[in-house]
C-alpha positions as CSV (number, residue, x, y, z in Angstrom):
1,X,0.0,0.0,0.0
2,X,1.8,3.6,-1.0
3,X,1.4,6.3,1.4
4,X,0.5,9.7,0.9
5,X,-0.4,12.6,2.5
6,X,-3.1,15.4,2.1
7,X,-1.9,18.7,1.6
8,X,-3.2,21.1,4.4
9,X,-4.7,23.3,2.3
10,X,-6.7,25.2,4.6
11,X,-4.1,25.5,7.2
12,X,-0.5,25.6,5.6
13,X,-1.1,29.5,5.1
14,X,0.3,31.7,2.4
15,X,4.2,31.7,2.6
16,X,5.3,30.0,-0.7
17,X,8.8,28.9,0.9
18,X,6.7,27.4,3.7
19,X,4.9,25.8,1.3
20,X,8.0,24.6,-0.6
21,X,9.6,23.1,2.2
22,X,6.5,21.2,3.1
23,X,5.9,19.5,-0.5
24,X,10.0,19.1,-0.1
25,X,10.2,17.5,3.0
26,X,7.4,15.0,3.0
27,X,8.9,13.6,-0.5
28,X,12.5,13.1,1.3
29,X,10.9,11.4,3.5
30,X,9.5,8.5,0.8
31,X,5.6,9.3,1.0
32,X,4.6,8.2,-2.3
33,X,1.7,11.0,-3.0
34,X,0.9,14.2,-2.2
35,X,-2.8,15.4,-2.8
36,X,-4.8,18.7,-2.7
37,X,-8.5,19.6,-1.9
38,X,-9.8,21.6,-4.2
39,X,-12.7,24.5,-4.0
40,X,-12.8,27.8,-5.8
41,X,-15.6,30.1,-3.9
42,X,-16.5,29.5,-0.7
43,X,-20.1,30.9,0.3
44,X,-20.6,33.5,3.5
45,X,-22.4,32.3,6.3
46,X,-23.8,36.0,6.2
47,X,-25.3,35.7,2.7
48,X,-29.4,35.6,2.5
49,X,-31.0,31.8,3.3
50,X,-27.5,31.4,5.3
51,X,-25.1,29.0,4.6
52,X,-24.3,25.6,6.4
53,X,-21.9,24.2,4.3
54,X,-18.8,22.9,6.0
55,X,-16.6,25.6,4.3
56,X,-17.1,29.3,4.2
57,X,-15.5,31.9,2.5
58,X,-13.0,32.1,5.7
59,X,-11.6,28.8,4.8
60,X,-8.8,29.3,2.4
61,X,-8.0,26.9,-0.8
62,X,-4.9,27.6,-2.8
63,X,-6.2,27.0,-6.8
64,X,-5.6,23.1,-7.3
65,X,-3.6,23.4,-10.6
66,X,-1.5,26.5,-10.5
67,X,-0.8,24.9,-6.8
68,X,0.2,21.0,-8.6
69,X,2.3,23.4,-11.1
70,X,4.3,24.9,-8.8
71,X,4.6,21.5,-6.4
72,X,6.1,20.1,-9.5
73,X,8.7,22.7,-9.9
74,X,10.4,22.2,-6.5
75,X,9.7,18.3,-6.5
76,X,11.2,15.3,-8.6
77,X,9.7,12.3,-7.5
78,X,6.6,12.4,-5.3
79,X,3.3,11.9,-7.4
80,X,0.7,14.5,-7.5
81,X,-2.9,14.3,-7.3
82,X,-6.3,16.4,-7.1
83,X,-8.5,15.0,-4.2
84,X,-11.0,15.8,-5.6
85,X,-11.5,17.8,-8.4
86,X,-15.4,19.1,-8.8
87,X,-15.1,18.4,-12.1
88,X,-18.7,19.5,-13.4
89,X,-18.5,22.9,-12.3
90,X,-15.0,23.1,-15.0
91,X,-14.6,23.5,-18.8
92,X,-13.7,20.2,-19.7
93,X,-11.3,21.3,-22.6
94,X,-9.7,23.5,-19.8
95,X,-9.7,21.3,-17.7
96,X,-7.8,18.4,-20.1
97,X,-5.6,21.4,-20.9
98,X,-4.2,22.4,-17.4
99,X,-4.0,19.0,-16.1
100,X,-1.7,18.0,-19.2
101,X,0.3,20.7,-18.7
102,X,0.9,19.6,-14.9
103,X,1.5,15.9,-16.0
104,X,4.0,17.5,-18.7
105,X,5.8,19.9,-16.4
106,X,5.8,16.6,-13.1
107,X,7.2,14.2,-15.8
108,X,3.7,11.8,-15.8
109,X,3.5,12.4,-11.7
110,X,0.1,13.7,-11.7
111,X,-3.3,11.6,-10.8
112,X,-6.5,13.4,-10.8
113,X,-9.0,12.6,-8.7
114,X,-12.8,14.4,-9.5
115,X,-15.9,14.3,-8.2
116,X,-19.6,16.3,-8.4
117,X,-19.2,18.9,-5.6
118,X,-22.1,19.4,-2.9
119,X,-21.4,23.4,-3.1
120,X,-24.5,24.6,-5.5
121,X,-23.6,28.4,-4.3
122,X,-20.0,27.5,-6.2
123,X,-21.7,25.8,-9.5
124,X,-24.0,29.1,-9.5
125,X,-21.2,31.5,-9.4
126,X,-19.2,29.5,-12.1
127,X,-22.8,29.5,-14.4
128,X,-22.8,26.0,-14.4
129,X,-26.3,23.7,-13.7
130,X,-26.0,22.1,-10.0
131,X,-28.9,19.2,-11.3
132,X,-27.6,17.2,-13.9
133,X,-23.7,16.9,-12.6
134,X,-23.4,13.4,-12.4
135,X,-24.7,12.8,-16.7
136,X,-22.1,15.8,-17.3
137,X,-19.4,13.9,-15.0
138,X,-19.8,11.2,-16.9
139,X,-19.5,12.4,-20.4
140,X,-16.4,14.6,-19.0
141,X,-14.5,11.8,-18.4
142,X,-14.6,10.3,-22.1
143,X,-14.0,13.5,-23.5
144,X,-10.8,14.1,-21.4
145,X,-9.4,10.7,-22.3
146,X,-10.2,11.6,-26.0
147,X,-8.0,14.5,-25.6
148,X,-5.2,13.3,-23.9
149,X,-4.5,10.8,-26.5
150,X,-5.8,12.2,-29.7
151,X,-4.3,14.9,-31.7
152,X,-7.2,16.0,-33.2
153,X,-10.7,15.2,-31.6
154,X,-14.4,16.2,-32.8
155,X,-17.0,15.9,-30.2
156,X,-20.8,16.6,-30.7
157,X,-22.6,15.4,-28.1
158,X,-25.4,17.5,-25.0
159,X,-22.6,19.1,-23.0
160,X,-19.7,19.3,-25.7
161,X,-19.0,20.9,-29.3
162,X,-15.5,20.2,-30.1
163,X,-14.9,20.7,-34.0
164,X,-11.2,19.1,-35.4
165,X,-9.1,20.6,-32.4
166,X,-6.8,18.8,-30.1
167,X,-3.9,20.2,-27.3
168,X,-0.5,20.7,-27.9
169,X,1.2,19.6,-25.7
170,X,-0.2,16.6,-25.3
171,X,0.7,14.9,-22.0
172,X,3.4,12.6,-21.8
173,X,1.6,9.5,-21.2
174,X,-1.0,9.9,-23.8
175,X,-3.3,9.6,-20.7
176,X,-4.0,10.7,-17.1
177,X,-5.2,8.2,-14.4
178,X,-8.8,9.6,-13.4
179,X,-9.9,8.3,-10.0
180,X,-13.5,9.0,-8.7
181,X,-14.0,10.2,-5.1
182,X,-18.3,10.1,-3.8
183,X,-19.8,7.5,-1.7
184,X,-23.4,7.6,-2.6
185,X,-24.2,4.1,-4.8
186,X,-24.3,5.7,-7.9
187,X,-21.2,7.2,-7.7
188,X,-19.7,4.3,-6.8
189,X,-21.2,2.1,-10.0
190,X,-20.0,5.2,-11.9
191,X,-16.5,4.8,-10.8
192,X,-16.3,1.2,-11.2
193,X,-17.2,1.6,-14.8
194,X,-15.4,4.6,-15.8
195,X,-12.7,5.3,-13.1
196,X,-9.4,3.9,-12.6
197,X,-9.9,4.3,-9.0
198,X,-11.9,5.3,-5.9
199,X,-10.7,7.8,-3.3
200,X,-12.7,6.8,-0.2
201,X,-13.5,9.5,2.0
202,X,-15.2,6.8,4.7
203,X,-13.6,5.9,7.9
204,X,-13.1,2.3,8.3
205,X,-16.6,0.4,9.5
206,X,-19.6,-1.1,8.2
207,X,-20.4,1.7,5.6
208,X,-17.2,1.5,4.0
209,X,-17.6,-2.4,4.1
210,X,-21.0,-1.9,2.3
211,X,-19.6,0.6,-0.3
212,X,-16.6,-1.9,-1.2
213,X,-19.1,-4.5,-1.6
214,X,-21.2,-2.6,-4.0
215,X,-17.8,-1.4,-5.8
216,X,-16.4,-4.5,-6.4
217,X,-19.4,-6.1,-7.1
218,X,-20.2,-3.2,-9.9
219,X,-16.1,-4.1,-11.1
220,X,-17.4,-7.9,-11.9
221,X,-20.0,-6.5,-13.5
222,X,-18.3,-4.7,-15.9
223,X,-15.8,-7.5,-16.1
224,X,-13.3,-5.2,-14.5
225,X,-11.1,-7.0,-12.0
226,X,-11.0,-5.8,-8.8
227,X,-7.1,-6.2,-8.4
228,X,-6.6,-3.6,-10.8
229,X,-8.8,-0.9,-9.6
230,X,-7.3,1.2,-7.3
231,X,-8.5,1.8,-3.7
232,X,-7.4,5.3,-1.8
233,X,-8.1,5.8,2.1
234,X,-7.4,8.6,4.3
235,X,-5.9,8.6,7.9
236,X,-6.1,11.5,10.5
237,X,-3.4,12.0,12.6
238,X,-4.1,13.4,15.8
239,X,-1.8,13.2,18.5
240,X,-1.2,10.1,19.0
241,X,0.5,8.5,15.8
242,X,-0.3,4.6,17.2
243,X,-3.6,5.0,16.5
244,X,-3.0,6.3,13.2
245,X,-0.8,3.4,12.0
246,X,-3.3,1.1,13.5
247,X,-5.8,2.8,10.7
248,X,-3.2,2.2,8.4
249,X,-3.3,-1.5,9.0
250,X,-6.8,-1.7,8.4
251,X,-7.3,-0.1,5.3
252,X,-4.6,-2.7,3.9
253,X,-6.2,-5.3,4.9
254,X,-9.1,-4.2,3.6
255,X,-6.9,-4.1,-0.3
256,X,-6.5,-0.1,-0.3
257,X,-3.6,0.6,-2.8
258,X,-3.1,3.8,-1.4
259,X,-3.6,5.7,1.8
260,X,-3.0,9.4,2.6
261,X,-2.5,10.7,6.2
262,X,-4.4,13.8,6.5
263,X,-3.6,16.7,9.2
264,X,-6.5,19.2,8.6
265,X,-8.9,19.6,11.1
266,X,-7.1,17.9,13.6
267,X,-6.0,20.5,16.2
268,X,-2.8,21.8,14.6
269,X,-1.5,25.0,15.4
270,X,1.0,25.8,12.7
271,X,2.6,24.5,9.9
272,X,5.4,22.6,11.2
273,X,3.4,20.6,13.4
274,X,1.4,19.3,10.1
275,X,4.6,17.8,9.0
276,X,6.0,16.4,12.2
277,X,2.9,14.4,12.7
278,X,2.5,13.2,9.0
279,X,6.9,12.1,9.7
280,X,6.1,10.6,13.3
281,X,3.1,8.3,11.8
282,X,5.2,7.0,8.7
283,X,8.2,6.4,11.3
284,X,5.7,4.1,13.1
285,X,4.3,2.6,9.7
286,X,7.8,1.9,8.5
287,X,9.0,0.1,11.4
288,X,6.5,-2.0,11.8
């Protein structure tokens, strides 16, 4: 199982050598991923109706791809990934277009994750419909691959009109992973016949049992195999890093290919302390 961790977007601040140094030092110490929330408005609790949203405009998220773009330029190695993307509320072509350009400039190190967004306030503010997100998903996802590995591509379908255009550059590997994060059953049929992974934002227990059964069971179904789907968890580490490895433990057992230790919301005071948990945790998972 290759471990990652979350980048603490809403808590690392503003300093780009602080942020440097954080993307630096987490990849010389051998996690294999480092992945970014992403949000582009958040809504004022102030604003008519109210708002009850767990983010606010107060909550502060660095722009996913300019921030992948410069993570690439002071790292090498460590892969990169969107967790998630709201993909729906984006212009697909744009969309294909920046994240080719980070798998370029990361030589092939990006994965991105997407999903459908609960935010409508951010969908209305970007002009985009809130209702019909999952069909647009969908068709997204084809029309990205299409891209990525086509020079030219003509599209004429409900949500696309491409007419004998293509990107240049195209990305190095002719093709991006795309891994689906949701945890509602038709998201999770969705990503077991498009995705090439889930990102499972369920603690261990008997609903993430139920959603792996309805995964895997959507994989067969699709004659996928299961083996070669991949599986994401996420860890928080709070302050005692024992209890965080023994979360660790069970999301391999379980057959996750990937785990990320996440530090947000987790009582952390300042930046620092985001990376000596994330170090003390891997310590513990590496030794045992």
């Amino acid at each position: 199982m290759e471990l990652g961790v979350v980048f603490p977007q809403r808590e690392i601040g503003n300093d780009p050598a602080v942020i440097r140094s954080y993307a630096q030092t987490v990849e010389a110490a051998g996690f294999a991923t480092l992945g970014a929330y992403d949000h582009v408005l958040g809504a004022s609790p102030h604003r008519p109706g109210g708002w009850t949203g767990r983010y606010t405009d107060r909550d502060p998220f660095h722009e996913v791809f300019v921030l992948l773009g410069y993570l690439a330029a002071v790292t090498t190695r460590i892969g990169l990934s969107t967790e998630v993307l709201v993909l729906p509320q984006r212009q697909t072509a744009l969309v294909a277009k920046q994240a080719a350009e980070v798998d370029l400039l990361s030589g092939g190190r990006l994965r991105l994750g997407v999903g459908l967004g609960w935010n409508q306030v951010e969908y209305q503010a970007l002009g985009v419909p809130f209702a019909d997100r999952g069909r647009r998903l969908a068709e997204q996802v084809g029309v990205l691959r299409r891209l990525w590995a086509e020079d030219v591509v003509s599209v004429a379908s409900h949500w696309h009109h491409i007419d004998a255009a293509g990107l240049n550059p195209l990305p190095p590997r002719r093709g991006i992973p795309i891994w689906f994060g949701g945890r509602a059953e038709p998201a999770l049929r969705r990503a077991a016949r498009l995705a090439d992974g889930w990102i499972a934002n369920i603690a261990p227990g008997p609903e993430l049992d139920r959603s792996l059964q309805v995964l895997r069971a959507a994989l067969a179904g699709h004659g996928r195999a299961a083996a070669r789907f991949g599986i994401a968890g996420r860890v928080t580490v709070g302050t005692d890093p024992h209890a965080a490895v023994e979360e660790l433990r069970t999301w391999a057992r379980l057959g996750a290919s990937h785990c990320a230790l996440n530090t947000m919301d987790a009582g952390v005071a300042a930046p620092l302390e985001h990376l000596e948990r994330c170090l003390r945790a891997k310590r513990l998972w590496d030794a045992g």
